[in-house]
C-alpha positions in Angstrom: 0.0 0.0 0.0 2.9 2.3 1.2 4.7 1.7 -1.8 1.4 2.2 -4.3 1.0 5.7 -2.6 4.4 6.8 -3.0 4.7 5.7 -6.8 1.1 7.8 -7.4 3.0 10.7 -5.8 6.0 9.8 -7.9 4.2 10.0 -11.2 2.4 13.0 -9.9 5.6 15.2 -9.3 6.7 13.8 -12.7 3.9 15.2 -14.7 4.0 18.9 -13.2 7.5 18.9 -13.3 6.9 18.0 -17.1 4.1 20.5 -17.3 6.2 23.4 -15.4 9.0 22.5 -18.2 6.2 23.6 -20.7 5.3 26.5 -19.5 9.0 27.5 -18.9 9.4 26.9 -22.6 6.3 29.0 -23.4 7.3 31.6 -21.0 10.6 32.1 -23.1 8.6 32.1 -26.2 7.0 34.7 -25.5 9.6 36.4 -24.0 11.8 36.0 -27.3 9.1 37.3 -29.5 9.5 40.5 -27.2 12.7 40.9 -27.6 13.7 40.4 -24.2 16.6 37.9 -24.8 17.9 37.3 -21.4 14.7 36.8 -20.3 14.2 33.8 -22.3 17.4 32.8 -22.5 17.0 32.2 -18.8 13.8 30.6 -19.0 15.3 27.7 -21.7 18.4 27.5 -19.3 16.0 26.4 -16.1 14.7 23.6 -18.8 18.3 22.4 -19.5 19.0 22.5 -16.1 16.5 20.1 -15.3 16.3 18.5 -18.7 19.8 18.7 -20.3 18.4 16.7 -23.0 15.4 18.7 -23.9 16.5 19.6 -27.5 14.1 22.2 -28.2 15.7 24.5 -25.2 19.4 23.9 -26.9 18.0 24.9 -30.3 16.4 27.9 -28.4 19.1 29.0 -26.2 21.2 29.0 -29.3 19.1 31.1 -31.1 19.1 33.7 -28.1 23.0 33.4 -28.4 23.5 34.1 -32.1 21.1 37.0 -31.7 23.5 38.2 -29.1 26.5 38.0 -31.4 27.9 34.7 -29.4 27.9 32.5 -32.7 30.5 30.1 -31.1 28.4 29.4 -27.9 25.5 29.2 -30.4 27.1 26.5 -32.9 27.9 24.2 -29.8 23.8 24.9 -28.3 22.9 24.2 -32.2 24.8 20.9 -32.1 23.3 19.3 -28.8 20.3 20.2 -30.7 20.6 18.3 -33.5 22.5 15.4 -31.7 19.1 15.2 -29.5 16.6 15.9 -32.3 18.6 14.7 -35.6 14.5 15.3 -37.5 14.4 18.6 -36.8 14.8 20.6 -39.8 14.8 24.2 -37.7 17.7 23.0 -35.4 19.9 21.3 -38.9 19.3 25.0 -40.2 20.7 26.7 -37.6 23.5 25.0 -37.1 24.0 25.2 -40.6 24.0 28.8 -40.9 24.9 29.6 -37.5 28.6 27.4 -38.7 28.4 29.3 -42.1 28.5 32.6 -39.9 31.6 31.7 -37.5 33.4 30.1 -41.3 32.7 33.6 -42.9 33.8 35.7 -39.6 37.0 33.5 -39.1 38.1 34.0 -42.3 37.6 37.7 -42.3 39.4 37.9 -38.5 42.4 36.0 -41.1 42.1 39.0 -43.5 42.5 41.3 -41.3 45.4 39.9 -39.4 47.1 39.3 -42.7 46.8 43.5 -43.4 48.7 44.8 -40.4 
């Protein structure tokens, strides 16, 4: 009986942990489509923190990072991403261009340094 009780609470917990993991995604969302990057940026992070394989908060995290100029923090959110969800088309796109970005940059930090 004891031990029927405590799984019901066990599953309980699990589901509004799941649910509260939502809403924190949500809550970024929205946050995001404010503008108010470190806002959601913090919201994705408390996901990670308690899911560090929730994909969708990588991929979003490292969208709030290239938006922020931080393109190499970005390409390695972007890869966890894909690594976790390898189907999703918007996280392969990112990485993609997000890579394409820190290529291009790269090369022009070379240019420079080759003029002085």
């Amino acid at each position: 009986m004891k031990l029927a009780i405590a799984l019901m609470l066990m599953v309980s917990v699990i589901g509004v942990a799941a649910e509260n993991l939502k809403e924190q995604i949500k809550f970024g969302n929205e946050a995001a489509k404010q503008g108010l990057w470190n806002e959601a940026r913090f919201r994705w992070q408390k996901v990670i923190d308690a899911d560090p394989s929730n994909g969708s908060a990588h991929n979003n995290i490292g969208v709030a990072l290239e938006r922020e100029g931080k393109i190499e923090q970005a390409v390695v959110e972007y890869r966890l991403a894909v690594k976790l969800l390898p189907d999703n088309s918007y996280a392969r796109k990112n990485l993609q261009r997000s890579e394409e970005l820190l290529k291009n940059a790269t090369g022009e930090q070379k240019k420079v340094e080759a003029k002085k």
